[in-house]
GULOFI-875544 format. One record per residue (C-alpha): residue number from 1; x, y, z. Coordinates in nm, 4 decimals. Each point is the difference from the previous one (the first is absolute). Layout:
<gulos>
num=NUM; X=X; Y=Y; Z=Z
...
</gulos>
This chain:
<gulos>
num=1; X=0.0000; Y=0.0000; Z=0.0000
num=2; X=0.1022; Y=0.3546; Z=-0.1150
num=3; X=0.1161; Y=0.1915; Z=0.3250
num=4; X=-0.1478; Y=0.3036; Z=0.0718
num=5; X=0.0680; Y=0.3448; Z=-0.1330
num=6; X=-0.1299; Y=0.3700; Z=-0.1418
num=7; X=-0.1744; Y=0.2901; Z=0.1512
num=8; X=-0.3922; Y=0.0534; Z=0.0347
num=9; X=-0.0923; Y=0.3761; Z=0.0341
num=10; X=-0.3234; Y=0.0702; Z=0.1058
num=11; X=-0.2079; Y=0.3613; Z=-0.0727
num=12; X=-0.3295; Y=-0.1099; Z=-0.0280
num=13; X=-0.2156; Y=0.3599; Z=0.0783
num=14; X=-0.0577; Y=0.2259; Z=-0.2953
num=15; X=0.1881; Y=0.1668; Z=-0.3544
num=16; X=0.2025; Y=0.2625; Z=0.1801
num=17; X=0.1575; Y=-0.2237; Z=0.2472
num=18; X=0.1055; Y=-0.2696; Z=-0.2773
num=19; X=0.1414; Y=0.2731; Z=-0.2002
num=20; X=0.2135; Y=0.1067; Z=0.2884
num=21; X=0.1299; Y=-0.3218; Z=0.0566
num=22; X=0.1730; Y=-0.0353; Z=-0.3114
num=23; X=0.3250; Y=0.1375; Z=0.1319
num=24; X=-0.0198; Y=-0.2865; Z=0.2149
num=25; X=0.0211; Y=-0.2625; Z=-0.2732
num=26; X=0.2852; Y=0.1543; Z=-0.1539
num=27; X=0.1696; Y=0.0122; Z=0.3128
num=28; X=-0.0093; Y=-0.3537; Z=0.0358
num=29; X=0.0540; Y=-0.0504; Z=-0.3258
num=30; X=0.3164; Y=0.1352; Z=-0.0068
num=31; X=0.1409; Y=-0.0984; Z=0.3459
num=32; X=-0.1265; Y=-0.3717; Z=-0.0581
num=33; X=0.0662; Y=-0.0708; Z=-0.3616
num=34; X=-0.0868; Y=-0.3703; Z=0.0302
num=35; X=-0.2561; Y=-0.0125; Z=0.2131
num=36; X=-0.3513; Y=-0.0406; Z=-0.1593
num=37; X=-0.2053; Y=0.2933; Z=0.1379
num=38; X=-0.3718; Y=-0.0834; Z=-0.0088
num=39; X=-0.3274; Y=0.2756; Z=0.0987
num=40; X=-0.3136; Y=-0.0298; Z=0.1025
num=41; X=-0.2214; Y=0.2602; Z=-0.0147
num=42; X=-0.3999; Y=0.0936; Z=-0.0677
num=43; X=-0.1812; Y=-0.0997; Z=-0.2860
num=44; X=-0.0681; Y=0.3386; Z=-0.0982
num=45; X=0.3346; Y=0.1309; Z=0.0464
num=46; X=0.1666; Y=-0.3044; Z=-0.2286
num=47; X=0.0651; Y=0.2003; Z=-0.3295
num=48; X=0.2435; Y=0.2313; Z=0.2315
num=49; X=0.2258; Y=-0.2851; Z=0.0314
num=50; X=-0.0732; Y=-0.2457; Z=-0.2800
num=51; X=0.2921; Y=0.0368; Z=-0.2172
num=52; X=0.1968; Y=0.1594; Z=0.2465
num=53; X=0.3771; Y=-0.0848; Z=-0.0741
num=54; X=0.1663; Y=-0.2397; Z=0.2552
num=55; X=-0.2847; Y=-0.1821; Z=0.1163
num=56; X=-0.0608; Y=-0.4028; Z=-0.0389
num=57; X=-0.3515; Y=0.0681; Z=0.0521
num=58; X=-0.2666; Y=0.2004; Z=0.1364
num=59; X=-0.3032; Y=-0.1610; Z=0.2353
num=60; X=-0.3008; Y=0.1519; Z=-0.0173
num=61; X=-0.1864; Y=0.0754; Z=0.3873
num=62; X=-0.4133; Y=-0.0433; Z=0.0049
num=63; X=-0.0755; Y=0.1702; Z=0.3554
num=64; X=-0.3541; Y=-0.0536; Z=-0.0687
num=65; X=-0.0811; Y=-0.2823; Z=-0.1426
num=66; X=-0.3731; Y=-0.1030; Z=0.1388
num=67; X=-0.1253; Y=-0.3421; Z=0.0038
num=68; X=0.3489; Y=-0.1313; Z=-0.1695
num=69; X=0.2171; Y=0.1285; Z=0.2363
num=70; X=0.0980; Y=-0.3088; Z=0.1602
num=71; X=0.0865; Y=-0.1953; Z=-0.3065
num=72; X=0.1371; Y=0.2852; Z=-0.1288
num=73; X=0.2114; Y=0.0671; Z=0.2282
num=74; X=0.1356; Y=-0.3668; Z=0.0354
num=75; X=0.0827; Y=0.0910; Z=-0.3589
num=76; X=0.2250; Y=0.2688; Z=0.0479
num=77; X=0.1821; Y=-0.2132; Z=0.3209
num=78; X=0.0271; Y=-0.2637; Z=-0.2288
num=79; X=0.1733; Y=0.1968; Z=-0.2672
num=80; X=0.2450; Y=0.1645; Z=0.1871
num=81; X=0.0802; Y=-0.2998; Z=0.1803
num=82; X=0.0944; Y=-0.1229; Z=-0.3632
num=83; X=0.2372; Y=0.2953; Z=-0.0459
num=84; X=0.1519; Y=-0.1265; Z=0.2677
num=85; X=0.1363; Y=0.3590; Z=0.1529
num=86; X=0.2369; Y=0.0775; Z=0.2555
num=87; X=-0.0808; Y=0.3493; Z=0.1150
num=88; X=-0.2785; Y=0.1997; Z=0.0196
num=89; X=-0.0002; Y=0.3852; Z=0.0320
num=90; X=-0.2940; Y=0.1552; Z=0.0757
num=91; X=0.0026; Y=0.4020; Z=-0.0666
num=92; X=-0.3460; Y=0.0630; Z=0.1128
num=93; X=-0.1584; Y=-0.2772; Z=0.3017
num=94; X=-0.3188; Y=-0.1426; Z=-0.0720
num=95; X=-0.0556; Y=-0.2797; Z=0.2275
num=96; X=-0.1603; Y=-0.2276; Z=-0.2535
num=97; X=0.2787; Y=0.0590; Z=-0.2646
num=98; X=0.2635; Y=-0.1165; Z=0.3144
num=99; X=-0.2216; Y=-0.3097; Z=0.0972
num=100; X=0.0446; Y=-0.1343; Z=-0.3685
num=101; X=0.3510; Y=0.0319; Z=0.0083
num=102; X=0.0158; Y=-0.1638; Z=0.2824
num=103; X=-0.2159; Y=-0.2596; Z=-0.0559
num=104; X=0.1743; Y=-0.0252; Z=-0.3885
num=105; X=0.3356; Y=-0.0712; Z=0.2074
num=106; X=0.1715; Y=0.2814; Z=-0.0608
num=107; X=0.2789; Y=0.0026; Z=0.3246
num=108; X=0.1338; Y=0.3071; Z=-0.0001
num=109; X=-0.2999; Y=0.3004; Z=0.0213
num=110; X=0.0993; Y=0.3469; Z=0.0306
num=111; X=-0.2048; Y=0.2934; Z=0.0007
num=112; X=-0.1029; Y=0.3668; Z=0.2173
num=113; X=-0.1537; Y=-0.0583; Z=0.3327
num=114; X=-0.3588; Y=0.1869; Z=0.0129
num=115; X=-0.1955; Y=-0.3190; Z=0.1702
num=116; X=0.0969; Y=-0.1666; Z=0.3125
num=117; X=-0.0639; Y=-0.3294; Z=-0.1560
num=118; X=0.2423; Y=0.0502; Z=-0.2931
num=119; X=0.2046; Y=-0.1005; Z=0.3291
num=120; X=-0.0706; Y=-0.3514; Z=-0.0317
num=121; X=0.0231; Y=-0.0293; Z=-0.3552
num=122; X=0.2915; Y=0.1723; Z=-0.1426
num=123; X=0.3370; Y=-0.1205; Z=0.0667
num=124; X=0.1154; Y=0.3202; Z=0.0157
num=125; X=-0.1246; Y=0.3844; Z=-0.0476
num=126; X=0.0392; Y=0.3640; Z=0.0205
num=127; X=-0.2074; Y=0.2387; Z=0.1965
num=128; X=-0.0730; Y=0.2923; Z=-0.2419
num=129; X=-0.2548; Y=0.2170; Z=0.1135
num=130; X=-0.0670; Y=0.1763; Z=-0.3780
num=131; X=-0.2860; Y=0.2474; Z=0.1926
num=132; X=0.2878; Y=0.1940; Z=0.1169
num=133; X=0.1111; Y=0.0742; Z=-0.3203
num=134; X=0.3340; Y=0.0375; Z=-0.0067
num=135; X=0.1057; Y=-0.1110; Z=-0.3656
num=136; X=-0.1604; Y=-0.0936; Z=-0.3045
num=137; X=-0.1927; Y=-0.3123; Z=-0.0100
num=138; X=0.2267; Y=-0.1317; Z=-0.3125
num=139; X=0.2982; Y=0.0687; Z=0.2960
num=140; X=-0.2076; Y=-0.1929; Z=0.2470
num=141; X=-0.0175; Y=-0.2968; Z=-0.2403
num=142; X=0.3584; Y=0.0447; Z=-0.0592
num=143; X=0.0568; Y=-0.0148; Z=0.3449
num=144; X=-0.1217; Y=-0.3841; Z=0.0663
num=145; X=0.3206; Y=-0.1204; Z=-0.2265
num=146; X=0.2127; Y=-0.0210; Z=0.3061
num=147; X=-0.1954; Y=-0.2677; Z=0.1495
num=148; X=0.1288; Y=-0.2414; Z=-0.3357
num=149; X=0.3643; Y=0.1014; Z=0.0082
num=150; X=-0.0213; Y=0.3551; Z=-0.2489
num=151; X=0.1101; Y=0.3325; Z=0.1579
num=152; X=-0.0698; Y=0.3230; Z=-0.0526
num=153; X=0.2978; Y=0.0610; Z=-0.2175
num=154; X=-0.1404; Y=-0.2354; Z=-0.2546
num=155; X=-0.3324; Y=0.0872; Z=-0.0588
num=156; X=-0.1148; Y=0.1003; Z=-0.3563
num=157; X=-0.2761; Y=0.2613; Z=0.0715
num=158; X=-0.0327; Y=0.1139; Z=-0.3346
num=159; X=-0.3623; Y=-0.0683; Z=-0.1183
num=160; X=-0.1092; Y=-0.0981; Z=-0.3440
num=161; X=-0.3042; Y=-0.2209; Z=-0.1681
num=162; X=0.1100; Y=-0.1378; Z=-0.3567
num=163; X=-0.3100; Y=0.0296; Z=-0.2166
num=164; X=-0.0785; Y=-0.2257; Z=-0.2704
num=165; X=-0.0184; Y=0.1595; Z=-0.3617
num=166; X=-0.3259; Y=-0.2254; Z=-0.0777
num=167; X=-0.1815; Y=0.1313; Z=0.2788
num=168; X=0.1018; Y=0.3842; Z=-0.1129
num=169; X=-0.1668; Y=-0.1037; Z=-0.3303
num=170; X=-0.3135; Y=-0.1184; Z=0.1633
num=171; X=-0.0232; Y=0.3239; Z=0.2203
num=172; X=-0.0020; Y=0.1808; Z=-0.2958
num=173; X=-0.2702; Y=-0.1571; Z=-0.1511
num=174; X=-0.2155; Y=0.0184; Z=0.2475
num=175; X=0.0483; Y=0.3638; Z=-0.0413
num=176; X=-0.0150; Y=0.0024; Z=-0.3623
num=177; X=-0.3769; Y=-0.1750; Z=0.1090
num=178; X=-0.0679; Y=0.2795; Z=0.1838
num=179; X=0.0773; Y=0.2609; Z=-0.2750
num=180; X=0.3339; Y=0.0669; Z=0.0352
num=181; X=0.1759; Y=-0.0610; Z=-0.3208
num=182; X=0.3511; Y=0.0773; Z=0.0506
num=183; X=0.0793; Y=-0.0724; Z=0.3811
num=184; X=0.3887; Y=-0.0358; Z=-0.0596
num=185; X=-0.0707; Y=0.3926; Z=-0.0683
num=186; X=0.0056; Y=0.0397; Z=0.4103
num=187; X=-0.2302; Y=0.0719; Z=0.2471
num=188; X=-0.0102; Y=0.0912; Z=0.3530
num=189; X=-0.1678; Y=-0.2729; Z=0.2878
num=190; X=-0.1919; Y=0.1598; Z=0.2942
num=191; X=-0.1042; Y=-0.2828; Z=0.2279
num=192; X=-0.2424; Y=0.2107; Z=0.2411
num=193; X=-0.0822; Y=-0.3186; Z=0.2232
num=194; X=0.1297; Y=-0.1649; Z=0.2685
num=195; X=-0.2164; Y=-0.2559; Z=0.1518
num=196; X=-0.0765; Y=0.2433; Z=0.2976
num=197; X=0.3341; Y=-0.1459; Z=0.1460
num=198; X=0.1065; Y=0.3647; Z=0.0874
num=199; X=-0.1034; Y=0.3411; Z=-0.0147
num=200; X=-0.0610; Y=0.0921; Z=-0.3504
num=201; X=0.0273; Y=0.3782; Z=-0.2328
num=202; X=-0.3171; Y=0.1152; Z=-0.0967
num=203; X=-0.2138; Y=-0.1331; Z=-0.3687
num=204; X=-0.0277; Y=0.3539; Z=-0.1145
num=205; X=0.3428; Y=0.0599; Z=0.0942
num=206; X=0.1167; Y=-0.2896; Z=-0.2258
num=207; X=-0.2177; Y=0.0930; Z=-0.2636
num=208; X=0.1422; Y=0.3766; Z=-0.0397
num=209; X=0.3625; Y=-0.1409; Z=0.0484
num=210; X=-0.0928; Y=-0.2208; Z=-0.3054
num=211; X=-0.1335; Y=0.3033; Z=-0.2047
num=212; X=0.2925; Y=0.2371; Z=0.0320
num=213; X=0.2626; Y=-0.2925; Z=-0.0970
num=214; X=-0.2305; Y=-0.0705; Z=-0.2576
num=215; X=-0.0142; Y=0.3280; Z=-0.1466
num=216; X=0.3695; Y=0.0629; Z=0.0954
num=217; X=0.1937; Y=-0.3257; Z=-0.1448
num=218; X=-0.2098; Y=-0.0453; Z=-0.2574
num=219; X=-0.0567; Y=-0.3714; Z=0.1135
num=220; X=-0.3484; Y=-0.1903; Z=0.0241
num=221; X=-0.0463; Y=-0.1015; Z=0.3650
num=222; X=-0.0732; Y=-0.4034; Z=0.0903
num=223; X=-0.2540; Y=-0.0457; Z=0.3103
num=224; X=0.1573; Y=-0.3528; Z=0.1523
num=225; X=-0.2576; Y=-0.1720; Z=0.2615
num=226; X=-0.1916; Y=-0.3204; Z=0.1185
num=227; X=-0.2927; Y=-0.0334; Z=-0.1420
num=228; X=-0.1863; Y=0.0722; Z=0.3268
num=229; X=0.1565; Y=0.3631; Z=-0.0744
num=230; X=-0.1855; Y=0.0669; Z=-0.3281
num=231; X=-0.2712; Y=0.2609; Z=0.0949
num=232; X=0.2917; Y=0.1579; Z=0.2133
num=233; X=0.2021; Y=0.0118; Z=-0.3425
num=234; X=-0.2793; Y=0.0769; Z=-0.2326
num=235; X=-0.0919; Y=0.3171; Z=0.2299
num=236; X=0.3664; Y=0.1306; Z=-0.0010
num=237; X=0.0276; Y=-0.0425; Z=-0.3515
num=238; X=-0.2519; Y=0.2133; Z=-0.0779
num=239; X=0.1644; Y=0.2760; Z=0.1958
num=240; X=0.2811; Y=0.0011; Z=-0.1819
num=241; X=0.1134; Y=0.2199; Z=-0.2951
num=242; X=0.1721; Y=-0.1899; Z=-0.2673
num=243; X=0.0641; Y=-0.3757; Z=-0.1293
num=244; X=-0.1299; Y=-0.2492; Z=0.2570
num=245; X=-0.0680; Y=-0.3480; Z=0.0593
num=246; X=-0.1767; Y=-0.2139; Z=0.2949
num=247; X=0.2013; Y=-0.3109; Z=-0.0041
num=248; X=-0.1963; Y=-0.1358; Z=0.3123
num=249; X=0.0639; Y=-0.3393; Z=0.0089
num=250; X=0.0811; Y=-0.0650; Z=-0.3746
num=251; X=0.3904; Y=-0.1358; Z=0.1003
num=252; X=0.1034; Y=-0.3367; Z=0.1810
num=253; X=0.2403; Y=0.0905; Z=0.2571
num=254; X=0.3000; Y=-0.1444; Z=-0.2697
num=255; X=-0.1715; Y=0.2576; Z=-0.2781
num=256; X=0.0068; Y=0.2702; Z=0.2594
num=257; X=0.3883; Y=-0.0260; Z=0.0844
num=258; X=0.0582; Y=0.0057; Z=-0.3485
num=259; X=-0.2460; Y=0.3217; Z=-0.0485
num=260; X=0.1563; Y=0.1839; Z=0.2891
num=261; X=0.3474; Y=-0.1212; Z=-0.1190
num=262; X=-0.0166; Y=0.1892; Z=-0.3706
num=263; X=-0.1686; Y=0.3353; Z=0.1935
num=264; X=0.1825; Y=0.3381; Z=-0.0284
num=265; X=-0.1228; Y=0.1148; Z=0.3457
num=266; X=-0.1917; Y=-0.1919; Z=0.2742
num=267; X=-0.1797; Y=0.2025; Z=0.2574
num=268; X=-0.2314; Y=-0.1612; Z=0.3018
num=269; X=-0.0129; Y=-0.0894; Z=0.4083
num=270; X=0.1821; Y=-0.3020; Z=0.2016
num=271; X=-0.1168; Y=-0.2704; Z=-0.1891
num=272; X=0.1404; Y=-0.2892; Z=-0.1624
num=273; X=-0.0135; Y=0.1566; Z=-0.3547
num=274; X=0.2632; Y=0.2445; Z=0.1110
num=275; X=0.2453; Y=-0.2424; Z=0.1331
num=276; X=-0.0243; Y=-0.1856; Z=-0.3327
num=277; X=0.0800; Y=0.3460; Z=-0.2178
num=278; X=0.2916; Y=0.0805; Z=0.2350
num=279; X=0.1368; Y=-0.3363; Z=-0.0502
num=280; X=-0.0684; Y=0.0257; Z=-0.4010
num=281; X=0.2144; Y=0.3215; Z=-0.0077
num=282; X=-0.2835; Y=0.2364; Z=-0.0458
num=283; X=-0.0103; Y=0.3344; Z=0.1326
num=284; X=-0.2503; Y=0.0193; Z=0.2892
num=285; X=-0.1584; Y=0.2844; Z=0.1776
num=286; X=-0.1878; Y=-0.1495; Z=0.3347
num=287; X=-0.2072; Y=0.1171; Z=0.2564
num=288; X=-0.0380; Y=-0.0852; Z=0.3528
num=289; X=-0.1271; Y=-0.0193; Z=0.3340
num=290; X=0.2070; Y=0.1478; Z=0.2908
num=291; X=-0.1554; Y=-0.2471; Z=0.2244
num=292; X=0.3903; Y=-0.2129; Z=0.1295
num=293; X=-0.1287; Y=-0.3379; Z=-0.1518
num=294; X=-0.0775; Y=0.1088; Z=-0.2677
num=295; X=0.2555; Y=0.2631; Z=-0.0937
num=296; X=0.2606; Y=0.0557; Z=-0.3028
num=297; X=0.2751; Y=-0.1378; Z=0.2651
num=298; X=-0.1120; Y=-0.3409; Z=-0.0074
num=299; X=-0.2286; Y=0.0155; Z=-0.3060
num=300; X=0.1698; Y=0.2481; Z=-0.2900
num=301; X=0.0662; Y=-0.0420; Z=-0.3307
num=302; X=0.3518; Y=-0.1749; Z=-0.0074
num=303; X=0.1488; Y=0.1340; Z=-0.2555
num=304; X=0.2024; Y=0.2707; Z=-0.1066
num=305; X=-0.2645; Y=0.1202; Z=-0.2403
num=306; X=-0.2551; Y=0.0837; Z=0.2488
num=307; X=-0.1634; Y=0.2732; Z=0.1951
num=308; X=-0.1798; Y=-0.0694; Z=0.3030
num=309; X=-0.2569; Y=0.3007; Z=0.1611
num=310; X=-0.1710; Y=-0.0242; Z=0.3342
num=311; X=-0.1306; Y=0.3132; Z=0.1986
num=312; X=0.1975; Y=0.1840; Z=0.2267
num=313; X=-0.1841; Y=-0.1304; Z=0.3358
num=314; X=0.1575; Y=-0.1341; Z=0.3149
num=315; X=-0.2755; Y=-0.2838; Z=-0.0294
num=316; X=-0.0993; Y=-0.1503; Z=0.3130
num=317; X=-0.1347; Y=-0.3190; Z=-0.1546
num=318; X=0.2480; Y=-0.3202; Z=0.0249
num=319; X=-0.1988; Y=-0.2158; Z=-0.1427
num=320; X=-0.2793; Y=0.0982; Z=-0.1825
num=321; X=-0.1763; Y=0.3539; Z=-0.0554
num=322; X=-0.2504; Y=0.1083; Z=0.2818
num=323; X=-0.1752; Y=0.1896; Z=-0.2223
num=324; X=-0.1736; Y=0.3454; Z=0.1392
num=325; X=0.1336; Y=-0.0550; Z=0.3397
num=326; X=0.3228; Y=0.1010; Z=-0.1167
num=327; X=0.0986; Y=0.3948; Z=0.0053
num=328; X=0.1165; Y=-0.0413; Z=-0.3813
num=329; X=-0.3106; Y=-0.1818; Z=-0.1400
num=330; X=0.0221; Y=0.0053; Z=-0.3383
num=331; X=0.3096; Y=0.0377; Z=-0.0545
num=332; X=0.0490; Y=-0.1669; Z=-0.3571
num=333; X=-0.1575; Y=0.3418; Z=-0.1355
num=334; X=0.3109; Y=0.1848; Z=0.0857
num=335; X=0.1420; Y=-0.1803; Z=-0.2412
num=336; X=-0.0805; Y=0.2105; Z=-0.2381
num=337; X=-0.0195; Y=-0.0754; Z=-0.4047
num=338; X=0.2183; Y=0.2780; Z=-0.1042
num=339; X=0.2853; Y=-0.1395; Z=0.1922
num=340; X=-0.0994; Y=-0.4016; Z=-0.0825
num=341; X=0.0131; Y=0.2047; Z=-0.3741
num=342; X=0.3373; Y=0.1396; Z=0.0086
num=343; X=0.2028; Y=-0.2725; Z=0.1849
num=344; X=-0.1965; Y=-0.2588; Z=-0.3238
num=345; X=0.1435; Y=0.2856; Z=-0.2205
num=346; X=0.3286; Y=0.0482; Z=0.1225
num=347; X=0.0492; Y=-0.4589; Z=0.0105
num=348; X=-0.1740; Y=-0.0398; Z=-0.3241
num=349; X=0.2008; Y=0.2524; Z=-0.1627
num=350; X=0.3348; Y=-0.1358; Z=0.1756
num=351; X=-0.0741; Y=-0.3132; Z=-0.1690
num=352; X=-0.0520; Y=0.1038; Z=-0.3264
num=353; X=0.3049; Y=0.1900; Z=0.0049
num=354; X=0.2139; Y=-0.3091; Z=0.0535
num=355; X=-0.1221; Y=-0.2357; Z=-0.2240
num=356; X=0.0644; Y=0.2892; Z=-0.2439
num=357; X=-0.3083; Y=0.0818; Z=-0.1647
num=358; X=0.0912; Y=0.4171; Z=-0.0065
num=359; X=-0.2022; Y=0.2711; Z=0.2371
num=360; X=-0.3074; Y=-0.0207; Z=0.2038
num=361; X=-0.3148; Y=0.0819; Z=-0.1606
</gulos>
């Protein structure tokens, strides 16, 4: 029998967190040449990771899988078992991602400490408490290395998601379905939602934002969404003055990484959308919450092409926004769209200047 080798990493929540993770793969990659490097993460989060260089495989995580749990679960034991792992590192604990490895026979399990019975399942761990915010949560990834051997000195933290050119050409069909006949053209991405994950700018504000680039750069505007955001689209559309379309729901999360890859400028809140167009090299202009969980330290663009506003407020809120009890209630409208404007302005123009396509518009 084969002895046991490779490295499971688990990040089984949502888009943004798999898309911070990457530098973690390359890390490994890099420091453990030989060793087959394995991830499991959520269903809906796959296409993040599927082709992602340096991994043997990727295992796809049901949390919620109803009447088939059970058997499914089983399943996915039964499978890892067969890859026959030797170390598990877990970058964000969920304690029925660490009973399957466990129960898969995985013997070494490493991973942050934010339940007491993580205890009696890991064979090792880190206490991180990421509410106190004191780096990026790509650093606090990073971080966990330590426990399998890789220090700080080599850790790769440069993030970047490879995008297939078959998948650009089906994004741009899509839009050409929509009425957009010559996407490779450019156009600008304003993702207005965010799940209601964290504070958020307002519609209106997005929608005048959208007009003056619009009418400024010359560039239609793309509306990217779920589906369940479509009236929320279709009303901001038609408050903006220029070349727009609603793209609610219209791209497969693979489709929309290749949409948001080939934008000139991609403007919206903390959400996983932004994550993916930092780590696709696009120029992003974000906005967010001052509230400390869910602020620019931990959560910002990372990349070098990025601007990150969030109002001026010493906000009292640690973990999520109290709302009119607080003294600075609503703050997101001092953001104003004049300044959200000119920062887009002054990124979108940087850009344009150094892939040398002449002066700003």
């Amino acid at each position: 029998m084969d002895s046991e080798r490779g490295i499971l990493i688990t990040r089984t929540d949502r888009i943004g967190d798999v898309v911070l993770s990457l530098p973690v793969i390359r890390t490994i990659n890099r420091f453990y040449p030989d060793e087959p490097i394995h991830m499991m993460v959520s269903s809906y989060a796959y296409p993040i990771v599927e082709n992602y260089p340096g991994l043997a495989s990727v295992i796809r995580y049901e949390p919620d899988e109803g009447s088939n749990k059970v058997s499914r679960t089983k399943q996915l034991i039964q499978h890892i078992r067969d890859l026959r792992i030797k170390r598990a590192l877990m970058l964000f604990y969920d304690a029925d991602v660490l009973s399957i490895i466990k129960k898969a026979g995985i013997k070494e399990r490493f991973g942050p400490l934010t339940k007491i019975s993580g205890m009696f399942n890991y064979t090792a761990w880190r206490s991180q408490h990421r509410s106190k915010v004191d780096q990026h949560e790509l650093e606090y990834n990073l971080a966990l290395l330590d426990m399998i051997g890789i220090k700080d000195r080599f850790y790769d933290a440069t993030l970047e998601l490879p995008v297939a050119k078959n998948n650009k050409m089906l994004a741009f069909e899509i839009l050409r379905r929509e009425g957009f006949d010559n996407p490779s053209n450019g156009y600008i991405i304003i993702h207005p939602g965010c799940g209601g994950s964290a504070l958020n700018w307002r519609y209106a504000y997005y929608a005048e934002l959208a007009s003056r680039l619009a009418e400024t750069t010359g560039l239609p505007i793309v509306l990217t969404g779920m589906e369940s955001e479509n009236q929320i689209l279709a009303s901001i559309k038609q408050h903006i003055r220029g070349v727009v379309y609603n793209t609610a729901g219209k791209f497969s999360l693979k489709e929309l990484i290749a949409l948001i890859s080939e934008a000139k400028l991609f403007i919206g809140p903390s959400t996983g959308p932004m994550h993916i167009a930092a780590a696709t090299s696009v120029p992003v202009v974000s906005i967010f919450s001052p509230v400390k969980v869910q602020s620019v330290k931990r959560w910002g663009p990372y990349s070098k092409e990025s601007i990150a506003i969030a109002p001026r407020v010493e906000c009292p809120a640690k973990l999520k926004c109290i709302g009119s009890k607080c003294s600075y209630y609503n703050c997101m409208d001092t953001v104003s769209v004049d300044e959200v404007f000119e920062k887009a302005r002054k990124i979108y123009d940087e850009s344009i200047h150094q892939m040398g396509l002449g002066l700003s518009f």
